[in-house]
N, C-alpha and C positions, 0 to 999 in steps of 0.2 A: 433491518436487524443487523447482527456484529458488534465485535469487539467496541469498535470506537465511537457505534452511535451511541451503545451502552451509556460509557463513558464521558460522552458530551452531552448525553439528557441529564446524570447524574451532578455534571459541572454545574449545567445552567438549571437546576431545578434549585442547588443547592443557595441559587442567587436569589430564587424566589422570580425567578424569571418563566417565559412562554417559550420554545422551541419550536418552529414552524419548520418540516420538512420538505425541499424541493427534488423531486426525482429528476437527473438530468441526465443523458444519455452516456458520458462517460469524464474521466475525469478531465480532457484538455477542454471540457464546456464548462467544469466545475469551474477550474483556475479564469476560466474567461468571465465569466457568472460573477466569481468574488473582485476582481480587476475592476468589472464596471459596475460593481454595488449591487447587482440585482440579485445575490448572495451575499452575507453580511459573514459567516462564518463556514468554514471549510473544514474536514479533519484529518488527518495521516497524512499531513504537508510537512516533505523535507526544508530546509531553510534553502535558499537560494538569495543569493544578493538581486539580482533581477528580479523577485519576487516582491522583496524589502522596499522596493520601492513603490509597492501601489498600495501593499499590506501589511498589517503590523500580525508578530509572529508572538505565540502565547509561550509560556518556558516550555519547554519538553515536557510529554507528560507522558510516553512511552518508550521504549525503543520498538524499532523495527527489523527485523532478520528477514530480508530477503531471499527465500532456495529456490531451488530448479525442481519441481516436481517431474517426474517420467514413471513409464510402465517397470511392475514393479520386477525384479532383475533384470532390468537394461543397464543398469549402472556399472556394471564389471562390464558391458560391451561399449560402453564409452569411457573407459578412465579417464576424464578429462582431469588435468590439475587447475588449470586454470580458464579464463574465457575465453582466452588467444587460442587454446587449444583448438576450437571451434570453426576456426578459420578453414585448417585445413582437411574440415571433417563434410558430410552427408548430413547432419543434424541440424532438423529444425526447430525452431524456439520459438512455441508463442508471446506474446507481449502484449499488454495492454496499451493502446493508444493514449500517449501524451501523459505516459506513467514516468517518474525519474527512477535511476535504476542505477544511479554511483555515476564517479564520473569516470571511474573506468569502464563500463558499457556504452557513456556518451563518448568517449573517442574510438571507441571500436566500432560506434553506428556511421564514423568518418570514412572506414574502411568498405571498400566496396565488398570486399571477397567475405567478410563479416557479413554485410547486410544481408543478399543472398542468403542467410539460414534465417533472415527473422518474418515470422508473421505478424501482422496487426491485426488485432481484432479493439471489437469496442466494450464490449464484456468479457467480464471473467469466466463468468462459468461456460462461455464458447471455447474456451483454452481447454478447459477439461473434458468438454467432449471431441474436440477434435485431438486429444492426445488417446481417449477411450475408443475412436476410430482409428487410431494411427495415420492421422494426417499431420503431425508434427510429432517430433521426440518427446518433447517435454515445456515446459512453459515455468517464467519466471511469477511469485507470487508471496508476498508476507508468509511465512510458518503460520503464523495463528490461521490470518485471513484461509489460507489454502486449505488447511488443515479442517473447518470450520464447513466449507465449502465440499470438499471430500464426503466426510463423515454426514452433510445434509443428502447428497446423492444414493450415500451406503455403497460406496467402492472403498474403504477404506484399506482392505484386499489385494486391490488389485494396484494401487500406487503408492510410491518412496520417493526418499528425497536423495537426491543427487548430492556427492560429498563437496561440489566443487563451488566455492564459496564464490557468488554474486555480489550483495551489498547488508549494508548495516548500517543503521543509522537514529538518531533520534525523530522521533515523531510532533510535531506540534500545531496547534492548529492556528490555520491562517485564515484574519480578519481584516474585513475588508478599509478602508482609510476612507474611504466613500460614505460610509454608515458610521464605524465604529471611530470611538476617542482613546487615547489610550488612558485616562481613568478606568474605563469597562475593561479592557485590556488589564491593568493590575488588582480590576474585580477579581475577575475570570482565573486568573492569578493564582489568588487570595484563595477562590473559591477550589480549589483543584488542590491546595496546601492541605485545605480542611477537610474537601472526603478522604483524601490519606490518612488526615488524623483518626477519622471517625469508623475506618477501615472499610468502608463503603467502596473505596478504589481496589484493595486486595480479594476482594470480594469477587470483582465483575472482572477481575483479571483472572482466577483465580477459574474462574469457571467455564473460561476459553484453554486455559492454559489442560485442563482436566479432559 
């Protein structure tokens, strides 16, 4: 369930195609999954050149706004402005494993005195309860995605978003070179042009965003 399964059943339905779902443990198995074929299609994949090269990448079909969720008035007891902030602070930040996160977090995970605040988990929804236990400050996560995820629990209550901006980026979904041709590729396109046309995209955005 989510935003972007939504939105990739409504892609490939609109092709007159079959979508088969694979549950996989977290996303550095997805990226491994679509690399060696045994996944043909991925979704909420930032572009990466290293990527381009095993995968061919569909246009953007959303943005992404990464925040910091944390318990709700902690935020005045960390004014952080930015993520350097962090370095010389007590706070810890969940993360999801082999999530991208800007590449200003990937030179920061260079830093040793940085890493020491990060936690890896392999699910999301482990980030929010161990921030609902206070074993981490706060944890990085999509606005919708998190939001979505909150609001399924019913803490809506009890957690905020952090004003200290993380990442942002376009979303698109990546396909595998292994399986996919890029004719299917300027399908898939095609087909993403038209549920916008037909308002079927503003729809299922529309009712994450609510």
């Amino acid at each position: 369930t989510g935003l972007d399964i939504e939105l990739v059943q409504a892609i490939i339905s609109n092709l007159g195609c079959k979508l088969t779902f694979q549950k996989l443990i977290n996303w550095r198995r997805i990226i491994w999954s679509v690399k060696n074929g045994d996944v043909h299609i991925a979704a909420a994949a930032d572009f990466t050149k290293e990527r381009s090269r095993w995968a061919y990448f569909s246009k953007p079909y959303r943005t992404v706004n990464v925040v910091m969720f944390v318990l709700k008035g902690t935020s005045k007891k960390y004014p952080f402005h930015s993520l350097d902030n962090i370095i010389s602070s007590d706070f810890k930040i969940g993360v999801s494993r082999g999530v991208y996160y800007g590449e200003h977090y990937k030179k920061l995970m260079k830093n040793p005195d940085f890493q020491k605040n990060i936690q890896v988990i392999s699910k999301d929804k482990q980030n929010l309860k161990k921030l609902l236990y206070k074993r981490i400050d706060g944890f990085f996560e999509d606005s919708i995605a998190g939001m979505d995820l909150i609001r399924s629990h019913q803490v809506v209550d009890k957690i905020e978003i952090h004003p200290v901006y993380v990442h942002s980026a376009n979303q698109y979904l990546l396909l595998s070179k292994k399986f996919v041709t890029p004719d299917i590729v300027d399908r898939i396109n095609k087909s993403l042009a038209e549920i916008k046309a037909q308002g079927t995209y503003d729809k299922i955005i529309n009712k994450y965003l609510k």
